[in-house]
N, C-alpha and C positions, 0 to 999 in steps of 0.2 A: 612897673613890674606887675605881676600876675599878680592879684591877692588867693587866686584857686590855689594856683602855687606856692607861693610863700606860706600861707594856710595852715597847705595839707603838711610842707616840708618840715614850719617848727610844730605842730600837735603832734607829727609820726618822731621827731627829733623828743621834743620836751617828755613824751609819754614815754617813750625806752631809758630815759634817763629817772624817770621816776622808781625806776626798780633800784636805783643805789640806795634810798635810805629805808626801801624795802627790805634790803637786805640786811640791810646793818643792824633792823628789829628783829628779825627771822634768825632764829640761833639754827646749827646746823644739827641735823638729824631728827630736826622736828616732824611729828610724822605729819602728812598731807592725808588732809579727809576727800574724798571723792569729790563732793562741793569745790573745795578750794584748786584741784587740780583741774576742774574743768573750765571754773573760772580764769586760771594763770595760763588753760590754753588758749580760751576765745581773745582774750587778752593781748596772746602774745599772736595768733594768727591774725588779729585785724590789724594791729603795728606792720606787721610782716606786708601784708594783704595791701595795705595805705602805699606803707616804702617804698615797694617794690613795684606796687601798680597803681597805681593813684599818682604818686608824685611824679616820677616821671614822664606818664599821659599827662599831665597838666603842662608840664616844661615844652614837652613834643607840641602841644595845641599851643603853647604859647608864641614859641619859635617858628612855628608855619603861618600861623593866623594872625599875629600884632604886629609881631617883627619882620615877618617876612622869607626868612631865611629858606631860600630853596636851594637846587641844583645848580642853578642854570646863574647865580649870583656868586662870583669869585671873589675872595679876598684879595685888595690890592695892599692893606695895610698904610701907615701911616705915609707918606711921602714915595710913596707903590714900591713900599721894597719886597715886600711878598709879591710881585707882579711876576708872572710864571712867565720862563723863557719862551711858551709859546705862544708867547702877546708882545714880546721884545722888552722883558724884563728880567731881571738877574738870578731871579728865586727856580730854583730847579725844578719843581713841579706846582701845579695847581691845588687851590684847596677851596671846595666851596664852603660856605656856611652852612649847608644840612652836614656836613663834614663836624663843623667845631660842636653841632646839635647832637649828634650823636656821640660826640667824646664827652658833651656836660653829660646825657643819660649813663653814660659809662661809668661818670665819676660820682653820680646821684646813688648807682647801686656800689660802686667803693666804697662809698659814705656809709652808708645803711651794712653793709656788709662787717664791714671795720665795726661798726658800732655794736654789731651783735658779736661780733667774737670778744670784742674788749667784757661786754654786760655777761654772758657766758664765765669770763675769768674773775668779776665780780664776786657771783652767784656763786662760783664754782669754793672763793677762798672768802665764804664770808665764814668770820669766828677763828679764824685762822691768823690772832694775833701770836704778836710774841709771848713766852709764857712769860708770870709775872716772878720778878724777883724778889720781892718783899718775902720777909716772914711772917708768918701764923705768930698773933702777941697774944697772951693770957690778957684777961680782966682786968691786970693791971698795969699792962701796957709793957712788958717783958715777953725779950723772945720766946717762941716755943720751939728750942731747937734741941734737939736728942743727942747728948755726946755718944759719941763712940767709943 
């Protein structure tokens, strides 16, 4: 396999998931200082920048240049049951391998897409636990609860 690829794919994976325990320190409504919001965009646009353009040019370079994977190269599958009926086999249409190359860049930006909506929902409900149910004890370990 590619190591450009696999590389770019777990630093852009590992780095967006470092925002979970980012968040779980960041209480909500904390304010942001101009520093800190410019930093959390270069941040979040080179993740974005890698994901979306980096990794998948790596898989494209990979799948044309090592593997091979062109037009003109059809999937016969295991025992040619993908063999397309217009080569005298069962499978109703053709499928080449720049075909399955383009469905992995499809599901490279699923991945990355999925992943920012999920960090988004994060981000979005951090501090947002249950409230607690304990009561407030005095000093010496007695409720402090106010009859009515």
């Amino acid at each position: 396999m590619n190591q450009a690829f696999l590389f770019s794919f777990l630093l852009t994976t590992i780095g967006a998931l470092v925002v979970i325990p980012y968040a779980k320190r960041r209480p909500k409504g904390t304010p942001t200082s101009w520093g800190e919001a410019m930093l959390a965009s270069v941040y979040v646009f080179g993740l974005m920048f890698v994901g979306f353009g980096i990794v998948p040019d790596k898989f494209i370079a990979h799948a044309d240049g090592e593997l091979g994977w062109s037009k003109n190269l059809i999937i016969y599958g295991p025992g040619d049951i993908f063999k397309p009926k217009a080569l005298g086999g069962n499978w109703p249409f053709h499928m080449s391998y720049e075909a399955v190359r383009d469905i992995v860049v499809v599901v490279i930006h699923v991945w990355y897409f999925g992943l920012m909506i999920f960090l988004w929902g994060v981000w979005q409900k951090r501090g947002d636990g249950k409230p607690s149910t304990e009561l407030a004890t005095s000093t010496f370990g007695r409720p402090l609860v106010k009859k009515s």
